[in-house]
C-alpha positions in Angstrom: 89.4 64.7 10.4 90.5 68.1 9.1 92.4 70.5 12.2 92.6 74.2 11.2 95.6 75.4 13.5 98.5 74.4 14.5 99.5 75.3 17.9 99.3 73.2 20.7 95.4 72.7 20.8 95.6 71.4 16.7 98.6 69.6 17.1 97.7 67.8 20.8 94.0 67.2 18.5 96.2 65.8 15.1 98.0 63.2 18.1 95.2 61.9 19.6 93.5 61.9 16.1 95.6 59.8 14.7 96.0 57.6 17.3 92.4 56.8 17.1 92.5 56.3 13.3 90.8 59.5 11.9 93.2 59.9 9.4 93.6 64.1 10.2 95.0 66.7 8.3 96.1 69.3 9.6 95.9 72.7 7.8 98.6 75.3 9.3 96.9 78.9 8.6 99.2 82.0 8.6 101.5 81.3 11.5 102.2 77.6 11.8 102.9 76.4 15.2 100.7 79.3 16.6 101.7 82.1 19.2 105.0 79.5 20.9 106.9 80.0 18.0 107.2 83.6 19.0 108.1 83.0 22.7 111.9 81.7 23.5 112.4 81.0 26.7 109.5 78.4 28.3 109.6 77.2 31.9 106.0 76.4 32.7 105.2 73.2 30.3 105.2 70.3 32.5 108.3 67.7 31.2 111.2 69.7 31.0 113.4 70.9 34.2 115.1 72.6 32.1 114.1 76.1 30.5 113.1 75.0 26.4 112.8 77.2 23.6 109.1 78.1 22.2 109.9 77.3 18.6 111.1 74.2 19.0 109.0 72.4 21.6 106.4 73.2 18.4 108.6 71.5 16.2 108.5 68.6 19.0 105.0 68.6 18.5 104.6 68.7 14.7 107.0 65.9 14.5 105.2 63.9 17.3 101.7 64.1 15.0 103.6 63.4 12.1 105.4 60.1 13.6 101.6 58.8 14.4 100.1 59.1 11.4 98.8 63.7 11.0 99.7 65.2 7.4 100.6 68.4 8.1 99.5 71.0 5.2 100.9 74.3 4.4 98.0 76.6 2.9 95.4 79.7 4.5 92.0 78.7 4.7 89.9 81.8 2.9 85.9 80.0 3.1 84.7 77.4 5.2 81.4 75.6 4.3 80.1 74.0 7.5 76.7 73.4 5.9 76.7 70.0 5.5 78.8 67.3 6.4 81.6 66.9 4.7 82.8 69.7 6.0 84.7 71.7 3.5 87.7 74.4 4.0 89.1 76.4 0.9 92.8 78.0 0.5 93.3 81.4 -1.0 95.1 79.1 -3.8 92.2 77.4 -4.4 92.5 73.9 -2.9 89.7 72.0 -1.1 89.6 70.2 2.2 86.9 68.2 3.1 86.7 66.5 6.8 83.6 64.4 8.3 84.7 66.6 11.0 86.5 69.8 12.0 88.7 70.7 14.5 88.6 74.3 14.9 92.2 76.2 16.5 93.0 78.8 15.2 94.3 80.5 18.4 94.0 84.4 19.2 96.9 86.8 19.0 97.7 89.6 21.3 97.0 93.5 21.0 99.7 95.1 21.0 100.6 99.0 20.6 101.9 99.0 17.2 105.4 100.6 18.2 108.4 100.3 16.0 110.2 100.1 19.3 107.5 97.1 20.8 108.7 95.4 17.9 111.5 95.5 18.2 111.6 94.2 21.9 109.4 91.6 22.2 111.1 88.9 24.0 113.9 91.6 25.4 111.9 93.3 28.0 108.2 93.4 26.4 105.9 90.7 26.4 102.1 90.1 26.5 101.6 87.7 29.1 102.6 87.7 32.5 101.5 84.3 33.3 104.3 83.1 30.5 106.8 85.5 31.6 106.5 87.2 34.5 108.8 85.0 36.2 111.8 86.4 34.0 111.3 90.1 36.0 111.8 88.5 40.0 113.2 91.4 41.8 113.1 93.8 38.9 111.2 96.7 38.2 108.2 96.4 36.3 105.2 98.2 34.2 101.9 96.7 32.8 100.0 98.8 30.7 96.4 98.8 29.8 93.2 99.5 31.8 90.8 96.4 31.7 90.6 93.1 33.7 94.0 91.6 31.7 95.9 94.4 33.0 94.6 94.2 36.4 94.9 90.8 37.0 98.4 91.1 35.4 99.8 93.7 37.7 98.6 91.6 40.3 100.1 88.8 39.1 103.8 90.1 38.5 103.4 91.3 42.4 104.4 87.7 43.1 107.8 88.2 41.7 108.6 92.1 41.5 108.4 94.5 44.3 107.7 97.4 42.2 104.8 97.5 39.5 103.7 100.2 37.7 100.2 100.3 35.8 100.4 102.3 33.0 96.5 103.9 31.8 96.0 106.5 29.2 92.8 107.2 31.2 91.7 108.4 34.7 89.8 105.5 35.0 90.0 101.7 34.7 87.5 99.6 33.0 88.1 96.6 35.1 85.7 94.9 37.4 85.4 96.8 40.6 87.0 93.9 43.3 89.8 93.7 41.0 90.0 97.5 41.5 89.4 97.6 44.9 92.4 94.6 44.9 95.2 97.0 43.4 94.8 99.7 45.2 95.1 98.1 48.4 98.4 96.4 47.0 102.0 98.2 48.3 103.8 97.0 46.0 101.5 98.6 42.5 101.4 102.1 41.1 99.3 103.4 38.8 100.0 106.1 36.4 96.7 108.0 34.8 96.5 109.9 31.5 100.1 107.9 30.1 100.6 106.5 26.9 103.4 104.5 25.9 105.5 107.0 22.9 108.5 104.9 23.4 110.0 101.3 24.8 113.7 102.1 25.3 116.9 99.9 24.5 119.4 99.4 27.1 121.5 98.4 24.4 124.0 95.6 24.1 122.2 92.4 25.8 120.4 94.8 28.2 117.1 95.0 26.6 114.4 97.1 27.8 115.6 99.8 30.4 112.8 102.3 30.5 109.4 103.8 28.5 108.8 107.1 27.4 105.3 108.5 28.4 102.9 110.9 27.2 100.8 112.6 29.3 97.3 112.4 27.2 96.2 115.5 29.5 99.0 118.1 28.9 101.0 116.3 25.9 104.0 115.9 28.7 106.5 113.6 28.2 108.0 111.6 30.7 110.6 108.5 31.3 109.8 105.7 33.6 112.8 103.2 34.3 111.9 99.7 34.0 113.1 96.0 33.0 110.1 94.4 31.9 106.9 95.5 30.1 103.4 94.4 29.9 101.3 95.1 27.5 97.8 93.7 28.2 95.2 95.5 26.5 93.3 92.4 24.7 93.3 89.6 22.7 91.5 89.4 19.0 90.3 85.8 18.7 91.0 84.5 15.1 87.0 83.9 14.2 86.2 86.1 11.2 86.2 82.8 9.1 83.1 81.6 11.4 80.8 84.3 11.6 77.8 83.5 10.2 78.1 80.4 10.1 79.3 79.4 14.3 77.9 80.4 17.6 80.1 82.9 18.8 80.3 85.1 22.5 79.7 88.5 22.6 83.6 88.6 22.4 83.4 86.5 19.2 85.0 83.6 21.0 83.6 80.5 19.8 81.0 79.5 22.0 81.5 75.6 23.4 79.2 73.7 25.3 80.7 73.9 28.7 82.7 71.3 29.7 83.3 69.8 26.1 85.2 70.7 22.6 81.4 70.8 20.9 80.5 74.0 18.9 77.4 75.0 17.5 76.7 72.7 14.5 77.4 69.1 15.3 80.8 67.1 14.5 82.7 71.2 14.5 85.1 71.1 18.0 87.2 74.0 18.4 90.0 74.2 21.2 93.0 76.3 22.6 92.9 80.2 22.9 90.0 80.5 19.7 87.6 79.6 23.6 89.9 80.6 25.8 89.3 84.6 27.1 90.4 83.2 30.7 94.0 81.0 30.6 95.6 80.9 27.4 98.0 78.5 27.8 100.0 76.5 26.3 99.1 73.4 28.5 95.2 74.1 28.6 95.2 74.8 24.9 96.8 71.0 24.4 94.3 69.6 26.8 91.2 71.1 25.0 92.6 70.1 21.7 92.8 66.4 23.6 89.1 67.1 24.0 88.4 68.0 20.8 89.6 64.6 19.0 87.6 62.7 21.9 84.7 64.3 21.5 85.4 63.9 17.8 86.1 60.4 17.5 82.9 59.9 19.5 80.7 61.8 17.3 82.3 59.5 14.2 81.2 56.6 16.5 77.4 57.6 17.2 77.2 58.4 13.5 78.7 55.1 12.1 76.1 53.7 14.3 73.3 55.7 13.0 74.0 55.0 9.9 74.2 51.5 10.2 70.8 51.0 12.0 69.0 53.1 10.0 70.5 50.7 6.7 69.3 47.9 9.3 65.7 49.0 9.2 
């Protein structure tokens, strides 16, 4: 069993892998134990009372597929021939891979706005997901920016814990569905500012963080400061599928495309689980249950095809 990915969806797929006897590998691509390794402070995965750090309930994990039997292995996958079974992946260094079958999760990653200054406060003020973090900001002052369904459903969101939210569009429109629309302006407690770009996140210094954005006005060229403790930036997510294309089913997002209600791809005994499906949760808890799916739908495929090939040798 070969597992390209190793968040939580490739590492919950390496356990229950291994358990089952499917000897998997697990390959760890360019950012090995996926988008938790950049998130500190997690309160929402079921087990711990306590708040736990991103980075190392990943190491938990690797560690945990390890103990049962996963081989973890550090290399980028450049090719993928899904042809014919064995399934085979390549590294840029040249190695080969080969899997009777493949667990594809290789995760998305955020848009972000490509500020020195984002950088530079990610985790202190700026994040990307208000579902992870928004419960960080209660009674604070906040701003979400972007202009699509994510940032909607986000500013709506943080409404649960912050009185005051601010959506942030360089446009004088939104792009989101029109019931979400229709749903923030009818909320009190949300603002929105058109025709505003993000120049600048500000440093409180010290331990302060983020204590403010600087805005252009994409109309006049204006700039402007709006005082805040948190920012949002939700303007999409890039699946991580260019290795597929061509040779997967993928949405018109370029998710890959699952049959509903299972791990099972486009070309039989390929699974893929965690956010490389996922345009609608992307969590860390769903992304472990689909990769759960994944080796069960897996080690049932191995099944069915053990037993093909044993009553076709039978005849």
């Amino acid at each position: 069993m070969l597992i390209l990915g190793s968040g939580p969806a490739g590492l919950s797929a390496a356990i229950y892998g291994a358990r089952a006897g499917m000897q998997p590998i697990v390959v760890q691509g360019i950012q090995p134990g996926g988008q938790l390794t950049t998130t500190t402070d997690v309160e929402n995965y079921p087990g711990f009372r306590e708040v736990i750090q991103g980075p190392w309930l990943m190491q938990e994990m690797q560690a945990q597929a390890e103990h049962v039997g996963a081989r973890m292995m550090w290399d980028t996958i450049v090719e993928v021939d899904l042809s014919q079974r064995p399934f085979r992946l390549i590294g840029d260094g040249g190695d080969v891979y080969e899997g009777e079958v493949l667990v594809i999760a290789t995760g998305a990653q955020a848009k972000w706005l490509g500020l020195d200054s984002e950088q530079a406060l990610k985790g202190k003020g700026v994040s990307a997901c208000a579902t992870c973090d928004g419960f960080f900001y209660r009674g604070k002052k906040v701003a979400v920016i972007g202009g699509g369904n994510t940032a909607v459903e986000e500013a709506l969101y943080l409404t649960n814990h912050s009185p005051d939210v601010t959506l942030i569009h360089r446009r004088d429109s939104l792009r989101a569905e029109r019931i979400l629309q229709e749903r923030l302006h009818a909320h009190p407690n949300i603002t929105v500012l058109w025709n505003k770009e993000v120049a600048e996140f500000v440093d409180g210094g010290g331990n302060a963080g983020l204590c403010a954005v600087e805005l252009t006005d994409t109309v006049t060229g204006e700039r402007s400061r709006l005082d805040v403790e948190g920012g949002f930036v939700a303007i999409g997510h890039h699946p991580a599928t260019e290795l597929f294309r061509g040779h997967l089913k993928l949405d018109e997002d370029h998710y890959i495309w699952v049959e509903p209600g299972t791990a099972k791809t486009s070309v039989p005994g390929v699974f893929a689980c965690g956010d490389v499906t996922d345009k609608v949760y992307r969590q860390a808890i769903t992304a472990a249950g689909t990769g759960c799916m994944a080796a069960l739908d897996a080690e049932r495929f191995l099944q069915a095809a053990e037993f093909a090939e044993l009553a076709e040798a039978a005849e």
